[in-house]
N, C-alpha and C positions, 0 to 999 in steps of 0.2 A: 359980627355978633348979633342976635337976633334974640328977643325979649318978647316971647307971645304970653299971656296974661290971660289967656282963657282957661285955663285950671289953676290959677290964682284964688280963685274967688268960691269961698267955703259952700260945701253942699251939706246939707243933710242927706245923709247916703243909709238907709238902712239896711237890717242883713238883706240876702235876696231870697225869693219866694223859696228856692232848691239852694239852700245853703248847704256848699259843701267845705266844711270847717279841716282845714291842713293841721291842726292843734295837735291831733294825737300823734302823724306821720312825725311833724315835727316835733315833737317832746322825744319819742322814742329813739327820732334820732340823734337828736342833744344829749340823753343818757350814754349813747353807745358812743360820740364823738364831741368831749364836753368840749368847752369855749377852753382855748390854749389861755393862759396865764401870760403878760409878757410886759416889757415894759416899750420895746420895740420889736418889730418886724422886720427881718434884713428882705430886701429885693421881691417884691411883690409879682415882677414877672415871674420866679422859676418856682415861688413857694409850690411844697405838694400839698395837692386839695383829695379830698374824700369824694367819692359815689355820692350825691343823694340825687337816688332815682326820682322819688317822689316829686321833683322839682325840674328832673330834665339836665339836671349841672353837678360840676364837681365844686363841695367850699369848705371852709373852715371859718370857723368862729372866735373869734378872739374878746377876750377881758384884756382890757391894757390899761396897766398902774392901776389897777383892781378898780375900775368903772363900776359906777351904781348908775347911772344915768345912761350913755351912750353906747352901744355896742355895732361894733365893726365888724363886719364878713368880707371875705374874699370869695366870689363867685366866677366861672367858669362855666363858659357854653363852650357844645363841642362846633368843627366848622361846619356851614349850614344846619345846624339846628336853633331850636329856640326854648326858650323856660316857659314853662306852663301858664295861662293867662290867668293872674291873683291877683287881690288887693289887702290891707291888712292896715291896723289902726295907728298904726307907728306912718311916722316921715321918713324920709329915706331920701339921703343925699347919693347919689354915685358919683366914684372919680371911674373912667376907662382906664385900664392900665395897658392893658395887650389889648391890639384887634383893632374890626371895624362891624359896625351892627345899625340898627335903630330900635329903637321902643314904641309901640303902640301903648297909646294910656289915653283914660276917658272915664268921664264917668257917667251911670247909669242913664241911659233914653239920651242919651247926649252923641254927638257924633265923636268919633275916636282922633287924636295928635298922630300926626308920625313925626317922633324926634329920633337923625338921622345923628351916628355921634362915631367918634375914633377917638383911637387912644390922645390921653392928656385932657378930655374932656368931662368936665361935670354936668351933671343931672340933674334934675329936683323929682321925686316922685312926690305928689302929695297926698296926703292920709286919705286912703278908704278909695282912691281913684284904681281904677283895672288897670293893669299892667304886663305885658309880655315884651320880654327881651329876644331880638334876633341876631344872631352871629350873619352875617352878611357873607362872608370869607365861604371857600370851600375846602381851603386848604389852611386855614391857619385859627386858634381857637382867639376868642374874648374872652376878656377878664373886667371885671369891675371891681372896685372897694364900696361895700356898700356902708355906710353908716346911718343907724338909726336910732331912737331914742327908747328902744327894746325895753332896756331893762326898765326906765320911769315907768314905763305904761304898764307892765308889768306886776310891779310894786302898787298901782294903781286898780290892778283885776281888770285892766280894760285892753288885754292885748287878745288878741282876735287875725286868724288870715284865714281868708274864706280863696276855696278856685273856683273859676267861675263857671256857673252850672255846663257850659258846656264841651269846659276841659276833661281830657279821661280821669277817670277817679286814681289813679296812678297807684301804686303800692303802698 
């Protein structure tokens, strides 16, 4: 087990010069695929997830036991692909559920982590740091549970996901 401590430590990260804000891709697509209702979730490997192209994955969104504070996703990369490189003002814990991948994340003028990860492992992403997800596999997809503190920040007018200027501007 391995404890690196180099994105621990809080930045002042502000937007970037070519901010290109994911807010509207993502609201439209919360309208057309709201957050499921649930009090639990049976078997995280087979659940079925949704297209969002705009992000490169297939997910679903969950409210569980009507959360105001923490909100849960299920994301899906297909094999050898990867999710568009973002960051955004929520934390964001991941469990691996299916698969094997790693995550590049870094933030601004700073050199970039390669954290290498397989199923049953947890993640930290930390607020406002860039981040892109890699399916490693060619033949089999990743799945993550992602949990973040969405809704608080939310509630707060402070949530915010920027991609970064030189991801495609995607759908």
């Amino acid at each position: 087990m391995s404890e690196d401590r180099s994105l621990t430590t809080k930045r002042e990260q502000p937007l970037s010069a070519t901010s290109i804000s994911e807010m509207t891709q993502r609201e439209t697509w919360n309208k057309k695929h709201p957050p499921v209702e649930a009090t639990i979730v049976k078997d995280l490997r087979t659940t079925e997830l949704v297209a969002r192209e705009f992000r490169n994955t297939k997910a679903r969104f969950y409210r569980l036991s009507g959360a105001i504070r923490l909100q849960p996703h299920l994301s899906e990369l297909p094999p050898s692909k990867a999710s568009v490189k973002h960051r955004h003002t929520t934390e964001a814990v991941l469990y691996i559920v299916r698969g094997k991948g790693h995550t590049l994340m870094g933030y601004e003028g700073e050199p970039e982590q390669r954290v290498d990860w397989e199923e049953g492992d947890l993640i930290g992403i930390p607020m406002w740091a860039w981040h892109q997800h890699f399916n490693d596999s060619e033949t089999e997809v990743a799945r993550y549970l992602a949990i973040q503190d969405t809704f608080t920040v939310k509630q707060m007018g402070l949530h915010q996901i920027e991609r970064h200027p030189d991801s495609p501007a995607g759908e």
